[in-house]
Backbone atoms as SQL, in Angstrom:
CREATE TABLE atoms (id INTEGER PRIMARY KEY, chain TEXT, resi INTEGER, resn TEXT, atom TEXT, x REAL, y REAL, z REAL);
INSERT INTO atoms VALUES
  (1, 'A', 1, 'UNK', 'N', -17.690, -38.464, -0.684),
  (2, 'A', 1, 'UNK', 'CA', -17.513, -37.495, -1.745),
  (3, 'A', 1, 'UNK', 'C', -16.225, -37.845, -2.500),
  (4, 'A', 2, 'UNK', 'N', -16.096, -38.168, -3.681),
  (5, 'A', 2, 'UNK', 'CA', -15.453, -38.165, -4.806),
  (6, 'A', 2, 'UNK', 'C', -14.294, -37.405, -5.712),
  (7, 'A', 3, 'UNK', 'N', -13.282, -37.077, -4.841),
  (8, 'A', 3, 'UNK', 'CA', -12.959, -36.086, -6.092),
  (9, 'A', 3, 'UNK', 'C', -13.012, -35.728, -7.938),
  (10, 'A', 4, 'UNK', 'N', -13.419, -34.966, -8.328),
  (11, 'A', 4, 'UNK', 'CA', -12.714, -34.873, -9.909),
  (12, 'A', 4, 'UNK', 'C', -11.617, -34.283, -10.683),
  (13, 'A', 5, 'UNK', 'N', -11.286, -34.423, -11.801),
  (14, 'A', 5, 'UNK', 'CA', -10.297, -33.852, -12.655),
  (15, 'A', 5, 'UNK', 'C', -10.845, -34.002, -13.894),
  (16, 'A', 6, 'UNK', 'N', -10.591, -32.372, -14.508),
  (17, 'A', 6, 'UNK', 'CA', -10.773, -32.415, -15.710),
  (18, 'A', 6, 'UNK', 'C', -9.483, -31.892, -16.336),
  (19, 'A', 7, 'UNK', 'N', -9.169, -32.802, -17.977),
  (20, 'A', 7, 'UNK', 'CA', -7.634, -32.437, -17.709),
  (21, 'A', 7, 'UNK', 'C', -7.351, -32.509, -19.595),
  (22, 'A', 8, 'UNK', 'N', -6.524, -32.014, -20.295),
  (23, 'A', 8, 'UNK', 'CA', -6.497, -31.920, -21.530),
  (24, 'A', 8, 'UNK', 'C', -4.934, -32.569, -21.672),
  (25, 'A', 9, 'UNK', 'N', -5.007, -33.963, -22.993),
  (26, 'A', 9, 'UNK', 'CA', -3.660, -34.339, -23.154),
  (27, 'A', 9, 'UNK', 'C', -2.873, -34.235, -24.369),
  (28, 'A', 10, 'UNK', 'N', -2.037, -33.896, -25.058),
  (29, 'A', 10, 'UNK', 'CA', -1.421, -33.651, -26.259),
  (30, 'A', 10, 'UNK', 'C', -0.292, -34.733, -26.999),
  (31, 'A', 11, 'UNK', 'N', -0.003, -34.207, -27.994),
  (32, 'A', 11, 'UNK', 'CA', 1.484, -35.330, -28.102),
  (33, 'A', 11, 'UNK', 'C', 2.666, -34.291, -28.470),
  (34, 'A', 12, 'UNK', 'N', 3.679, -34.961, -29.114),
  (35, 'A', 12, 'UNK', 'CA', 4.747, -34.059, -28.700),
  (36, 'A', 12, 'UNK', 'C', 4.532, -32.659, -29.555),
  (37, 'A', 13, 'UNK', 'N', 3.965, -32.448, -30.738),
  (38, 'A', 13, 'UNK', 'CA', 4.338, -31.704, -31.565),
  (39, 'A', 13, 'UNK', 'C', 2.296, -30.555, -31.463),
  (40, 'A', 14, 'UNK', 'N', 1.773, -31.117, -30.082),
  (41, 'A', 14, 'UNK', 'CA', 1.036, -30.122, -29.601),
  (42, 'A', 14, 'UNK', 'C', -0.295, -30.066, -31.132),
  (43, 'A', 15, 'UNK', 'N', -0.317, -31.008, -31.773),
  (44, 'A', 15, 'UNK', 'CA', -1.293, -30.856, -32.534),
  (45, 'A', 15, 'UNK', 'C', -2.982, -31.446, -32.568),
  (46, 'A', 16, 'UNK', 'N', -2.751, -32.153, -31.357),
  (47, 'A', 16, 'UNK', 'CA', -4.195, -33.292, -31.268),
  (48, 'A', 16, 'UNK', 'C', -4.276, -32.775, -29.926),
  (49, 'A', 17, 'UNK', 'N', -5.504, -32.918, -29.245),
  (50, 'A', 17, 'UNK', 'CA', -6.217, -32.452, -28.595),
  (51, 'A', 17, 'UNK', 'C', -7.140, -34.000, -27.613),
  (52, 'A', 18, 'UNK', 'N', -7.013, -34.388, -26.683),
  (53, 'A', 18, 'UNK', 'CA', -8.012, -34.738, -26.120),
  (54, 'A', 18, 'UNK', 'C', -8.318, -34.663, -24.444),
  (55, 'A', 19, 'UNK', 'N', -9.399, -34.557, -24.167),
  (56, 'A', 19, 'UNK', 'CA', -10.004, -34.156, -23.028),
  (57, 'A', 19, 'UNK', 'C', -10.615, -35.314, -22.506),
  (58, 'A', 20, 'UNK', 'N', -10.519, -35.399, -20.670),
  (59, 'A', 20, 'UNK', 'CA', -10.799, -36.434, -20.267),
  (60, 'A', 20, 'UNK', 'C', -11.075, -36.018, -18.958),
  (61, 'A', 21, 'UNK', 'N', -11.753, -36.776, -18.154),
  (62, 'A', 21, 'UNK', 'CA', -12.342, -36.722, -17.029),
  (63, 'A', 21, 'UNK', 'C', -11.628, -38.137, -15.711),
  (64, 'A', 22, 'UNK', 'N', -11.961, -37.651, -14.863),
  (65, 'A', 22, 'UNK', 'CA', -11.046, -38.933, -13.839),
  (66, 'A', 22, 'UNK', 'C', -11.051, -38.557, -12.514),
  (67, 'A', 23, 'UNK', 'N', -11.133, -39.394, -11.519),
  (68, 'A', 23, 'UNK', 'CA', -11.050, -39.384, -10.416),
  (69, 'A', 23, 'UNK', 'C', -9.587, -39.631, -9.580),
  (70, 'A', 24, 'UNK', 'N', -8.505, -39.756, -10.213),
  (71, 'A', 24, 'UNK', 'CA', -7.327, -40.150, -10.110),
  (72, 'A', 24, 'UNK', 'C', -6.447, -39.833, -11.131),
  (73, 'A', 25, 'UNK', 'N', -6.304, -38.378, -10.614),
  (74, 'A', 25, 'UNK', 'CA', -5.400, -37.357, -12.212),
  (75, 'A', 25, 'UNK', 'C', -3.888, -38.192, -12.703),
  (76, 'A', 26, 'UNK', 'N', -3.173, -38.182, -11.278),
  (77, 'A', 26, 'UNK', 'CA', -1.769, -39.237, -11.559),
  (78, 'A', 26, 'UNK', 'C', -2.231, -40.460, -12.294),
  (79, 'A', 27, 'UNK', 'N', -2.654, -41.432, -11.443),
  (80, 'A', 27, 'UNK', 'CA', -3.179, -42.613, -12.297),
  (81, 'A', 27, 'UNK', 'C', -3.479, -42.528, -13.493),
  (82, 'A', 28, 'UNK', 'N', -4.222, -41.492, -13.802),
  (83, 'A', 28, 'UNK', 'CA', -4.893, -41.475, -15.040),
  (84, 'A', 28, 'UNK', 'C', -3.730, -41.161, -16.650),
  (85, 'A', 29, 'UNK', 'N', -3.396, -40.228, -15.779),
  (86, 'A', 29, 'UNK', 'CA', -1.935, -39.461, -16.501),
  (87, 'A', 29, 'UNK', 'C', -0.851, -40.516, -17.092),
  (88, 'A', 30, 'UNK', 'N', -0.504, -41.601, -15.964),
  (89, 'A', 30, 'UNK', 'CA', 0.285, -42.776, -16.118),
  (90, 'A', 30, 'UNK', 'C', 0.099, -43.557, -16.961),
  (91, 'A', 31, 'UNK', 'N', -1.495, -43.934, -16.945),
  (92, 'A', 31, 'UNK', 'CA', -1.669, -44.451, -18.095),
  (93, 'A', 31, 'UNK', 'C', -1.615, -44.455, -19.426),
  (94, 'A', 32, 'UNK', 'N', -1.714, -42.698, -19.354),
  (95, 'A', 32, 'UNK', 'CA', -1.987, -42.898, -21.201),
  (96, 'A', 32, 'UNK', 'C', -0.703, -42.666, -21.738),
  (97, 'A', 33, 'UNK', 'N', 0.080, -42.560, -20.941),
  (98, 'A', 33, 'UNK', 'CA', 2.068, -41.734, -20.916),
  (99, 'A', 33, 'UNK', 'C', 2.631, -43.640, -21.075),
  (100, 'A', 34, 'UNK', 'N', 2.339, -44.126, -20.015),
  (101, 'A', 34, 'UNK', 'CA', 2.138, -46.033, -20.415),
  (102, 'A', 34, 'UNK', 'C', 1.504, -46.788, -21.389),
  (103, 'A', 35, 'UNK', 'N', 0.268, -45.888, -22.743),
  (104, 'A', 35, 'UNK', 'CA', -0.545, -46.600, -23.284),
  (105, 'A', 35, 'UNK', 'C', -0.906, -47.878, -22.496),
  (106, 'A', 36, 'UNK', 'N', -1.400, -48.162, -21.480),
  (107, 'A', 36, 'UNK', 'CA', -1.747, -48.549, -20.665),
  (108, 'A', 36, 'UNK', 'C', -3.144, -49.756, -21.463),
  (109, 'A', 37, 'UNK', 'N', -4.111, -48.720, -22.220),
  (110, 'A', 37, 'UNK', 'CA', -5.172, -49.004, -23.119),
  (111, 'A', 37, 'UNK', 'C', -4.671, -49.052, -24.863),
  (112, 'A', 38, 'UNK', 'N', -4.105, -49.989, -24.983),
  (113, 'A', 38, 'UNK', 'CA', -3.377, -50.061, -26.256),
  (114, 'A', 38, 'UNK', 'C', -4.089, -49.277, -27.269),
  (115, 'A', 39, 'UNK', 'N', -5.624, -49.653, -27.802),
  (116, 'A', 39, 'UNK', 'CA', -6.256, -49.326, -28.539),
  (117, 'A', 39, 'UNK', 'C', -6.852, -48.176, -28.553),
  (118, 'A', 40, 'UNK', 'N', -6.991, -47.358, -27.209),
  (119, 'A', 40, 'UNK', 'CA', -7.283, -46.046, -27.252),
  (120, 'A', 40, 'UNK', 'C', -7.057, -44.826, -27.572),
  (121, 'A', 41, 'UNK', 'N', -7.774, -43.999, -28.010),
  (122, 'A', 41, 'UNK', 'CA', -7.366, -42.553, -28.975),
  (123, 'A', 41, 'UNK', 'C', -6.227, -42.020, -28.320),
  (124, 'A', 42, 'UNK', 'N', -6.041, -41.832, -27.276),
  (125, 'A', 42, 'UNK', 'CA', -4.479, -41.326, -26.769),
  (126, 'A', 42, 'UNK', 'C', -3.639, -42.071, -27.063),
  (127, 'A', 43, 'UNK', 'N', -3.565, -43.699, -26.906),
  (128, 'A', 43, 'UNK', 'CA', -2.312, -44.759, -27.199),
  (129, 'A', 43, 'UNK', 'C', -2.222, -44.129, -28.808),
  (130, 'A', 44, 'UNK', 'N', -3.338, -44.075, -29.762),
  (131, 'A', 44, 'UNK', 'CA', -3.076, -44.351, -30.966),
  (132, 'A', 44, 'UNK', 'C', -2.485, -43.004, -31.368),
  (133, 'A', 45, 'UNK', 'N', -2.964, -41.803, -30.800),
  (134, 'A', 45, 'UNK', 'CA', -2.245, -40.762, -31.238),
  (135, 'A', 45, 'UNK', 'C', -1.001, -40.142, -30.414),
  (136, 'A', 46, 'UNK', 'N', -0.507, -40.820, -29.910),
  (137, 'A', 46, 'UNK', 'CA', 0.683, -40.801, -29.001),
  (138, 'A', 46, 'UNK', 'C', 0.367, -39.377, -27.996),
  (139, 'A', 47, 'UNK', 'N', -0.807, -39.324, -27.782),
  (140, 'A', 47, 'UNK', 'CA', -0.972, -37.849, -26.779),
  (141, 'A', 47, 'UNK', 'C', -0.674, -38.800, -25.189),
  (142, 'A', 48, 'UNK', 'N', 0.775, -37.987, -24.450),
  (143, 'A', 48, 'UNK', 'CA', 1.450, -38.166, -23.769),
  (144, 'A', 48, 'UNK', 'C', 2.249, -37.010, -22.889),
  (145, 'A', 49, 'UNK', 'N', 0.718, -35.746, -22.971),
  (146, 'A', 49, 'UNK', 'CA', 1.724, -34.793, -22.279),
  (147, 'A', 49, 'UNK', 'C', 0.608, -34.142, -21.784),
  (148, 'A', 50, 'UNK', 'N', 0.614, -34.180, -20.407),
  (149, 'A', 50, 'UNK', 'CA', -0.436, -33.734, -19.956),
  (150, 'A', 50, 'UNK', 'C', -0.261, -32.181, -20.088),
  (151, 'A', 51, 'UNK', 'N', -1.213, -30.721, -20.740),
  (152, 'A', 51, 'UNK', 'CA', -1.168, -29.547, -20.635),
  (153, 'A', 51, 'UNK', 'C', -2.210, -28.860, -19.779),
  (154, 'A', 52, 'UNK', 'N', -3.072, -29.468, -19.383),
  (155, 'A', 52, 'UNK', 'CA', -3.901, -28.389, -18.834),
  (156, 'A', 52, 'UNK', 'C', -4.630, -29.105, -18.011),
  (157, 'A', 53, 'UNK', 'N', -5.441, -28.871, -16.632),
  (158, 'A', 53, 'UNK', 'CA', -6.013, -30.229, -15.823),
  (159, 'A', 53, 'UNK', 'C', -6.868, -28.700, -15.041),
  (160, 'A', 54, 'UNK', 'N', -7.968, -29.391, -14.133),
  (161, 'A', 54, 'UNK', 'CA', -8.399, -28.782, -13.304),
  (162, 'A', 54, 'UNK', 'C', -9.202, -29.884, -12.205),
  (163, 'A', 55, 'UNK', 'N', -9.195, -29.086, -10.898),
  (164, 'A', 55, 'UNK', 'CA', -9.606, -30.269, -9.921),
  (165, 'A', 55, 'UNK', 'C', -11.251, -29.470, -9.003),
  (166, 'A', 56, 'UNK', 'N', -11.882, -30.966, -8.998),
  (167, 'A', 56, 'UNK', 'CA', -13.445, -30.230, -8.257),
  (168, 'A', 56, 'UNK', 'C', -13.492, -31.145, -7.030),
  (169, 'A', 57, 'UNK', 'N', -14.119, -30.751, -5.905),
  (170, 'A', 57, 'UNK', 'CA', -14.224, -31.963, -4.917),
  (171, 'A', 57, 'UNK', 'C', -15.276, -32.700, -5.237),
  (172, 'A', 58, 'UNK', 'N', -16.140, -32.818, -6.554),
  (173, 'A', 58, 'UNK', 'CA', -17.313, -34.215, -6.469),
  (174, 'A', 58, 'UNK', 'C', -16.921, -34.120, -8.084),
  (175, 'A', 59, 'UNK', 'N', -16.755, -35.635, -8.383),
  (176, 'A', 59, 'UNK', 'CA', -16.673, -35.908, -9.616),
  (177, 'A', 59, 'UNK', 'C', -17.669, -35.714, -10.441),
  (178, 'A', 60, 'UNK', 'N', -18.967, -35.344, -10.719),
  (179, 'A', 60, 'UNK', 'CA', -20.379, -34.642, -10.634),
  (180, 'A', 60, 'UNK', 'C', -19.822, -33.248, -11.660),
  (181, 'A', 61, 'UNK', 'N', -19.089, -32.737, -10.739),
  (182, 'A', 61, 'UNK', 'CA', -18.659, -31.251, -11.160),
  (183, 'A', 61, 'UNK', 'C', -17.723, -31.439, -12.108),
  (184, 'A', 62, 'UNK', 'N', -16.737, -32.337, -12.078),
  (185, 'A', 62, 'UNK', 'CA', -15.568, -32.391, -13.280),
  (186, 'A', 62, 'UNK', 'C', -16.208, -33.082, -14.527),
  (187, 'A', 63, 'UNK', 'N', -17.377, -34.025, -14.282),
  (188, 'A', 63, 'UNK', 'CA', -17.732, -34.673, -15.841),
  (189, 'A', 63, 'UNK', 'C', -18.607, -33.171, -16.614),
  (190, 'A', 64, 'UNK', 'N', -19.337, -32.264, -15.581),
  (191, 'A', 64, 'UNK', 'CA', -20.347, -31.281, -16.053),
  (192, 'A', 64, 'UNK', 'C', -18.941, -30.621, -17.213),
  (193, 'A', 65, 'UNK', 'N', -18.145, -29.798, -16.159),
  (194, 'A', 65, 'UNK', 'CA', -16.997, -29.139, -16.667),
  (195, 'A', 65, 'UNK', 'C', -16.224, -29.922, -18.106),
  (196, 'A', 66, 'UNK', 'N', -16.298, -31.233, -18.322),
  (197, 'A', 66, 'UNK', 'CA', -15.632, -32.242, -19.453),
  (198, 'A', 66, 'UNK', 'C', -16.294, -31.544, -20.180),
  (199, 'A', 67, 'UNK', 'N', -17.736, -31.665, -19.770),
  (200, 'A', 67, 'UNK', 'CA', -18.565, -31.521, -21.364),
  (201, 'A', 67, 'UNK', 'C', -18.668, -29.894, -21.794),
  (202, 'A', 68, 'UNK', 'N', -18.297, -29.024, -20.820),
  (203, 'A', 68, 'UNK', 'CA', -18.690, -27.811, -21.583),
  (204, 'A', 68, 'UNK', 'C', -16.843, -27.751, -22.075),
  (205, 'A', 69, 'UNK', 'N', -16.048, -28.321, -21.773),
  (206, 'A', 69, 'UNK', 'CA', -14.586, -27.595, -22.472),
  (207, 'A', 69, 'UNK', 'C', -14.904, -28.205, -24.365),
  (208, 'A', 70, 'UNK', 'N', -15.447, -30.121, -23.951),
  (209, 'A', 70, 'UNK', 'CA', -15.382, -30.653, -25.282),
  (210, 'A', 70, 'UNK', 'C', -16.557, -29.886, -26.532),
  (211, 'A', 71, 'UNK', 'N', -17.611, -29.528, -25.742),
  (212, 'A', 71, 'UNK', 'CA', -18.521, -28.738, -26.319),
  (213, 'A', 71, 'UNK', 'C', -17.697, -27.343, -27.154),
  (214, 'A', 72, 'UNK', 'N', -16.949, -26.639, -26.228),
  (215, 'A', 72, 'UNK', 'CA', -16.415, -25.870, -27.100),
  (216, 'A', 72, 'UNK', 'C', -15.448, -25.805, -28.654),
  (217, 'A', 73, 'UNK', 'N', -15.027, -24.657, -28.937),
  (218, 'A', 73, 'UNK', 'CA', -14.460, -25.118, -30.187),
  (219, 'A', 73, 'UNK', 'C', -12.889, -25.242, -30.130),
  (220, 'A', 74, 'UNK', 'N', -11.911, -25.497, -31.242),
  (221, 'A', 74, 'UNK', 'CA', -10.099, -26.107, -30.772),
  (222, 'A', 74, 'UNK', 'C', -10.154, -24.299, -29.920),
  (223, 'A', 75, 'UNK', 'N', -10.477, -23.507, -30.481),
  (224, 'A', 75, 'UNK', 'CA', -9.889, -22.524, -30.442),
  (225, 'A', 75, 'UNK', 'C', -9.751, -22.201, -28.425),
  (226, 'A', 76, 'UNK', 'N', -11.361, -22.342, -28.378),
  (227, 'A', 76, 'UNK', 'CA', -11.319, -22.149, -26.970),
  (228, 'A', 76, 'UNK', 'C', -10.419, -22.997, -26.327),
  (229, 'A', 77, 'UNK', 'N', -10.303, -24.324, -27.003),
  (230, 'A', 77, 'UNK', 'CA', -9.716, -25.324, -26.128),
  (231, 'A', 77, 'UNK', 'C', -8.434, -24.539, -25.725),
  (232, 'A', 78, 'UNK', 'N', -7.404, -23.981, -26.843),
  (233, 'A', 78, 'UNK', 'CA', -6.612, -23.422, -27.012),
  (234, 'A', 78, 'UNK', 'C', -5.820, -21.979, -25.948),
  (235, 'A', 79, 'UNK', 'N', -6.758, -21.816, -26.062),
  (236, 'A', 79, 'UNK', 'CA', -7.091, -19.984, -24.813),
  (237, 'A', 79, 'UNK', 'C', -6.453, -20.701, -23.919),
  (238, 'A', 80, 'UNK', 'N', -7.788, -21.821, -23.308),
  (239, 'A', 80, 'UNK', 'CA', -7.664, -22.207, -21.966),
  (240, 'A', 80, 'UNK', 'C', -6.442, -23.071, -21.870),
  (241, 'A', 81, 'UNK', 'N', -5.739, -23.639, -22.651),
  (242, 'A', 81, 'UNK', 'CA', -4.453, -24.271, -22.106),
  (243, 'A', 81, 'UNK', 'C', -3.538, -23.030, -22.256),
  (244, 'A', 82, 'UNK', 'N', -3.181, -21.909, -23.171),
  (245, 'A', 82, 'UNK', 'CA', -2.689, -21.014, -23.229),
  (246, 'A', 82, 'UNK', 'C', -2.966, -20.436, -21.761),
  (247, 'A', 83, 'UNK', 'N', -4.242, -19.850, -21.365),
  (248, 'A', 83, 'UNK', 'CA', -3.865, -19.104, -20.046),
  (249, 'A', 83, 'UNK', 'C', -3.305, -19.845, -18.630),
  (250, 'A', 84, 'UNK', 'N', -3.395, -21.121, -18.782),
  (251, 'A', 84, 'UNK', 'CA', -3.288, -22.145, -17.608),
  (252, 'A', 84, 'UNK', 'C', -1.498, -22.314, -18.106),
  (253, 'A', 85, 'UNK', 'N', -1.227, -22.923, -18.946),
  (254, 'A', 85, 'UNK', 'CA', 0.193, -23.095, -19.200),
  (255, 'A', 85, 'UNK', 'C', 0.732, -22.629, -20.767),
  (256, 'A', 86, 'UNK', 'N', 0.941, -21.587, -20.915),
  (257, 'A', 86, 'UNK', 'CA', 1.136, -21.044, -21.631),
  (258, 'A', 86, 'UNK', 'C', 2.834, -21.407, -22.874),
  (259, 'A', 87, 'UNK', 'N', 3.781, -21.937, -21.854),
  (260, 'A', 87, 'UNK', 'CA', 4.807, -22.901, -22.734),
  (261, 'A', 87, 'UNK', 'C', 4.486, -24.517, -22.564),
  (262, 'A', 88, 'UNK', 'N', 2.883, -24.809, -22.460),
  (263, 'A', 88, 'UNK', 'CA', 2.715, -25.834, -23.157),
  (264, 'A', 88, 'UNK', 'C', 3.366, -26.920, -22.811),
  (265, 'A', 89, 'UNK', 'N', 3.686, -26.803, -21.334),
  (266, 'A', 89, 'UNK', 'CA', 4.730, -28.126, -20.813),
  (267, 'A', 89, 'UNK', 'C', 4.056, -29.114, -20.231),
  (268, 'A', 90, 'UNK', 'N', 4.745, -30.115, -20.291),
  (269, 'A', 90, 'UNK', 'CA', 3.882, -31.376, -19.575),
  (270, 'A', 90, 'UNK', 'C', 3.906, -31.376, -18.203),
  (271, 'A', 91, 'UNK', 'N', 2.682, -31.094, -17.560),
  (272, 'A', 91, 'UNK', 'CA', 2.514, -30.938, -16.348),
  (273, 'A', 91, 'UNK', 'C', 2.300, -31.973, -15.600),
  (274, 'A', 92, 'UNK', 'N', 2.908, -33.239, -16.102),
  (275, 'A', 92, 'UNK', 'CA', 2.737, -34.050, -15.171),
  (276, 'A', 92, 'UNK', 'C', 3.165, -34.510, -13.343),
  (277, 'A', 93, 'UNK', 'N', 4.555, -34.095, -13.930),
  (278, 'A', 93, 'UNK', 'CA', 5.080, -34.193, -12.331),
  (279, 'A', 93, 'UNK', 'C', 4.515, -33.382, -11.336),
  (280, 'A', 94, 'UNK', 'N', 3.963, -31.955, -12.295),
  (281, 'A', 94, 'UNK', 'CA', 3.510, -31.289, -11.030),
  (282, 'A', 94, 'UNK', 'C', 2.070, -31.345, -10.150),
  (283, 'A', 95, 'UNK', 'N', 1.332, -33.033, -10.594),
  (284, 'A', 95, 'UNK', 'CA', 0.469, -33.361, -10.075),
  (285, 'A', 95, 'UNK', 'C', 0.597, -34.790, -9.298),
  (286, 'A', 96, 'UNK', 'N', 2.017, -35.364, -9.279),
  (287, 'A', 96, 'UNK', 'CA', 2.232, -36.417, -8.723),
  (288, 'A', 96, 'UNK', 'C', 1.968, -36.662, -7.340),
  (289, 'A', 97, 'UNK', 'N', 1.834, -36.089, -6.685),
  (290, 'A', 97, 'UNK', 'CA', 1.442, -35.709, -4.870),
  (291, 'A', 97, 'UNK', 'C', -0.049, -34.990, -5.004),
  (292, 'A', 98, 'UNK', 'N', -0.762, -34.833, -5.737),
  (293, 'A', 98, 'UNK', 'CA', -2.064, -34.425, -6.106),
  (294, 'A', 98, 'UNK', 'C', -3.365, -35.251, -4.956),
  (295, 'A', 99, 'UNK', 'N', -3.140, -36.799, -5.188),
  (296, 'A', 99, 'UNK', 'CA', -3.812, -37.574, -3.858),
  (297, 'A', 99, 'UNK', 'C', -3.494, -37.106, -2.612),
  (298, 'A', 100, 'UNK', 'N', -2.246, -37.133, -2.157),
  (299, 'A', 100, 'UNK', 'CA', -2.089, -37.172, -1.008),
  (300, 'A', 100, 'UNK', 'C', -2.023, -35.369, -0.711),
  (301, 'A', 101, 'UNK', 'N', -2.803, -34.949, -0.247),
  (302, 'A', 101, 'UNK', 'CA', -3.139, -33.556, 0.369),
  (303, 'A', 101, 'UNK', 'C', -2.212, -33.184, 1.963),
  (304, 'A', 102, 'UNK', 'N', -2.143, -34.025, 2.438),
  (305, 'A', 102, 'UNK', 'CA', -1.001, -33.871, 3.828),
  (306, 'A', 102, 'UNK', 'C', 0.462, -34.516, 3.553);
């Protein structure tokens, strides 16, 4: 069994929006904070702050969950990082120990 993460990333001035799916939230996080993928919509729009994430134990469940947040509209997107982190901070560090559970 697989874990997932579904997780929303921004840039500094909180105006772009993208949503992503992953089995390795840190890793994943590192990368796009590294542009890691030069050419990709996060490298190109400097979204580098992770705001909002959620975790499922089968990756199954986090791609279902991708598609109903991207399905929705900015606004919802909006709510839901508002009720999860509401000053909009980069939550990265506080998923750095996220793998290791013991």
């Amino acid at each position: 069994m697989k874990p997932g993460f579904v997780y929303i990333m921004t840039n500094k001035n909180n105006t772009v929006l993208y949503t992503g799916v992953t089995s390795n939230l840190p890793k994943r996080v590192k990368e796009h904070k590294e542009k890691f993928h030069e050419l990709s919509f996060t490298s190109k729009y400097n979204l580098n702050k992770l705001v909002y994430w959620e975790s499922f134990q089968e990756i199954g469940d986090a791609i279902f969950r991708e598609k109903q947040i991207k399905a929705g509209s900015r606004l919802k997107k909006l709510n839901l990082i508002n009720s999860f982190n509401g000053e909009w901070e980069d939550l990265a560090e506080d998923i750095e120990e996220i793998m290791n559970p013991f």
